[in-house]
Each structure stands twice: as C-alpha cells, then as structure tokens.
C-alpha positions as CSV (number, residue, x, y, z in Angstrom):
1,X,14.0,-30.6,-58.6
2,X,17.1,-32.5,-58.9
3,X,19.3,-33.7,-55.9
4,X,22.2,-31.0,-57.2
5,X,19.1,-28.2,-56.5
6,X,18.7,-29.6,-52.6
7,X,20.5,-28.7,-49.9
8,X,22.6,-31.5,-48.1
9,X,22.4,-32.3,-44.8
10,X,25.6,-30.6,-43.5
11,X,24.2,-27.2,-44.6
12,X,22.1,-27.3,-41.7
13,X,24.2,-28.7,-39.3
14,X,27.5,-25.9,-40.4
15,X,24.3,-23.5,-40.8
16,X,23.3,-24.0,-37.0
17,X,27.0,-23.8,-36.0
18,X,26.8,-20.7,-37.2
19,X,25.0,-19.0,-34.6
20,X,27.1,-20.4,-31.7
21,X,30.0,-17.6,-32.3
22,X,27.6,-14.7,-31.3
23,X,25.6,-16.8,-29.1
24,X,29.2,-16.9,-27.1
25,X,29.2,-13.4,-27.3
26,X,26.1,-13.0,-26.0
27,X,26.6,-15.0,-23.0
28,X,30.2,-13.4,-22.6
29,X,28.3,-9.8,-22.5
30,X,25.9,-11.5,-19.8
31,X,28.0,-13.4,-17.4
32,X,31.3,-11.5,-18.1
33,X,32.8,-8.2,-16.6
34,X,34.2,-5.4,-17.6
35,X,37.3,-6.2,-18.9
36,X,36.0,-8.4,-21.4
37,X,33.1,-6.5,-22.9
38,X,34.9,-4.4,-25.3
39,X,36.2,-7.4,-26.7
40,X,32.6,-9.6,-26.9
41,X,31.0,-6.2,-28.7
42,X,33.7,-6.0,-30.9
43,X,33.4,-9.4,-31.9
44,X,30.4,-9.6,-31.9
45,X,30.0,-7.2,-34.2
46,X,33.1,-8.1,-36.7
47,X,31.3,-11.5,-37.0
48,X,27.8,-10.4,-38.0
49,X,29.1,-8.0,-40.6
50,X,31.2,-10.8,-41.6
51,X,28.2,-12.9,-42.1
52,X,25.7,-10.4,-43.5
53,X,28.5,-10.0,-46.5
54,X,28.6,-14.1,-46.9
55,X,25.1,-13.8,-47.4
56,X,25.3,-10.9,-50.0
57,X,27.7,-13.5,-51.4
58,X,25.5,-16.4,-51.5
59,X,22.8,-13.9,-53.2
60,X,25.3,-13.3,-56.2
61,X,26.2,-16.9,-56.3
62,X,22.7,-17.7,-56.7
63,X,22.5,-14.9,-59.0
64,X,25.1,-16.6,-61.2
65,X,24.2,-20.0,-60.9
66,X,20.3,-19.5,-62.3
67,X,19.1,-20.5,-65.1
68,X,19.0,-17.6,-67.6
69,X,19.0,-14.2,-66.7
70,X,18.7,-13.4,-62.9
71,X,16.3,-10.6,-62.5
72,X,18.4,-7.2,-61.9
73,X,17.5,-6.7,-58.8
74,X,18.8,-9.8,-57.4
75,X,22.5,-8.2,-58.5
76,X,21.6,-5.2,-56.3
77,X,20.5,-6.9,-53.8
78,X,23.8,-8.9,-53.6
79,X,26.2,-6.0,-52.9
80,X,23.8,-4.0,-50.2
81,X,25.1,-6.5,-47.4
82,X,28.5,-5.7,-47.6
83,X,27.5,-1.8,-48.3
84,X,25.8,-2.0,-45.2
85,X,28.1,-3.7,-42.7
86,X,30.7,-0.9,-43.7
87,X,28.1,1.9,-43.2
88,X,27.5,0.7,-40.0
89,X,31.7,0.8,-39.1
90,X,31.0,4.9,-39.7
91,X,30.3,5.5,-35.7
92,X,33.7,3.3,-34.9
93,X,35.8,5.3,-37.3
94,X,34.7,8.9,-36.4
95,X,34.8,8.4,-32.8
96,X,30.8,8.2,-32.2
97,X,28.8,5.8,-29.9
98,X,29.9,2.2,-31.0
99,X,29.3,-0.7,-31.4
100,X,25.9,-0.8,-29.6
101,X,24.1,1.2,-32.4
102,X,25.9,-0.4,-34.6
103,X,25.0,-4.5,-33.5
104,X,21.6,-3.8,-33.3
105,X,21.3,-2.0,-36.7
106,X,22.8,-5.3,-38.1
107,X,20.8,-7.4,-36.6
108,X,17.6,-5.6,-38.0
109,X,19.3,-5.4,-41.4
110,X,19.8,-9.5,-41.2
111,X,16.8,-10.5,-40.0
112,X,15.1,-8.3,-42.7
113,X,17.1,-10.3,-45.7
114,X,14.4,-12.2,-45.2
115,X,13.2,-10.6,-47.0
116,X,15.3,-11.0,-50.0
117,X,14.9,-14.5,-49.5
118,X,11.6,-14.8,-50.3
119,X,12.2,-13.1,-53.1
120,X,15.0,-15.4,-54.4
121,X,12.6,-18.4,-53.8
122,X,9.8,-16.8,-55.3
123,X,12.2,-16.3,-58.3
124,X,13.1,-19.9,-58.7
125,X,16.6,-19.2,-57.4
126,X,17.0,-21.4,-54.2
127,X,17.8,-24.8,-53.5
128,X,14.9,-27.0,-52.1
129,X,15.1,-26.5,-48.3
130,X,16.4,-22.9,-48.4
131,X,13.8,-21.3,-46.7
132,X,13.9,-23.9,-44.4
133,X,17.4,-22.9,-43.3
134,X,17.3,-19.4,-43.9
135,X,14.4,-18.1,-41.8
136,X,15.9,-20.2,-38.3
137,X,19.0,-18.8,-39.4
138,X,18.1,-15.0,-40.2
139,X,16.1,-14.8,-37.2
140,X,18.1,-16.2,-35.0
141,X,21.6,-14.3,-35.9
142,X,19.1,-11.2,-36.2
143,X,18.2,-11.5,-32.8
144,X,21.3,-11.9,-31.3
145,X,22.7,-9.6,-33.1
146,X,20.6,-7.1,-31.4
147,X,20.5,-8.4,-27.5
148,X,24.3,-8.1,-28.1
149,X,24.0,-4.4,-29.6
150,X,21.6,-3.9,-26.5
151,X,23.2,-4.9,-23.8
C-alpha cells in the first residue's frame, strides 16, 4: 500500500477525541441531577446520530475513492446511517418514550457497523490501519451510546 492508503497519525488521536463528547454525557447523566438530564440525553443523543451519519459519510467517500467500481452494496450501505438516526427521532416527534429507547438503539446500530467495516476491508476499500481505529472506536461510542440510553 502506499503512504496516501495509511491512516496518519492524527486520525487516531481526533478519532479518540471523539468519544469524549458522550463520555461527558455519560458522566453528566451519573453524577448530575435532575435539572440537567434532559439536556445530557438530548445531547447525547443529537451527537451519536450526528456521528453514525459521518460514518455513512465516510462509507460513500470510500465508496468514491476506490479503485473501479465499488460493489453496490457499499452505496446502500452508505445512506442506512443517516436513514437510521432519523428513524430513531420518530418517538421524539410523536410524543412517545424518548430518548432512552432511542440512545440505546443507536448505540447497537453503531457498534454493529462493524460490521460494514469488515466488509469494506474485506473489499479492499480501507486505508491501512482502519480496522485498527474503527473497532476501538465503534465499540466504544456503541457502548456509550447505550449506558447513556440506559440510564
């Protein structure tokens, strides 16, 4: 592989720094009261939707970026993220039992791009070191993702 196919090094430090926003809100839902609760959830779960559509994002870029034709499914694959996170805004917008439900359903929907990951590297899509970075990364935003949704 060439050096434009490998991840820098800042990937993984930014990629790490990613999971302190919902580690935050986390330990806000633990150690806070009541007035701020609403406010962790809700961030909570804005950010992981947020993220769980980068990622759909970084699955098209890959898909654009390969050489030749990306296999179909990658495409697919791409827009489900961001299909997702909305679905999972349905219980906020009609009133039903948010965001709890909602957290911990993104959080198993993260975890489980993993999924989709190995995929891409099996497909010769990924940088050197991506599964390296993704699986810490998926897990660990997975997993907080739910303790939040489950708190």
């Amino acid at each position: 592989m060439t050096d434009r196919r490998r991840l820098p090094p800042i990937a993984r430090v930014l990629g790490f720094a990613g999971l302190l926003p919902q580690a935050a809100a986390v330990a806000v839902l633990i150690g806070g009261g009541p007035d701020v609760r609403f406010a962790a959830l809700s961030l909570a779960y804005a950010y992981a939707a947020l993220i769980f559509s980068f990622l759909g994002g970084v699955w098209w870029g890959l898909a654009a970026m390969a050489r030749g034709a990306a296999p179909r499914w990658v495409w697919i694959a791409a827009v489900l993220p961001s299909l997702l996170a909305l679905a999972t805004a349905w219980p906020w917008a009609t009133g039903q039992t948010w965001p709890g439900p909602s957290l911990a359903a993104l959080g198993v929907f993260i975890a489980a791009s993993l999924i989709v990951d190995l995929r891409l590297k099996a497909a010769g899509l990924t940088p050197e070191g991506w599964l390296a970075l993704r699986i810490p990364l998926s897990l660990g935003l997975g997993l907080l993702t739910v303790v939040a949704g489950l708190i």
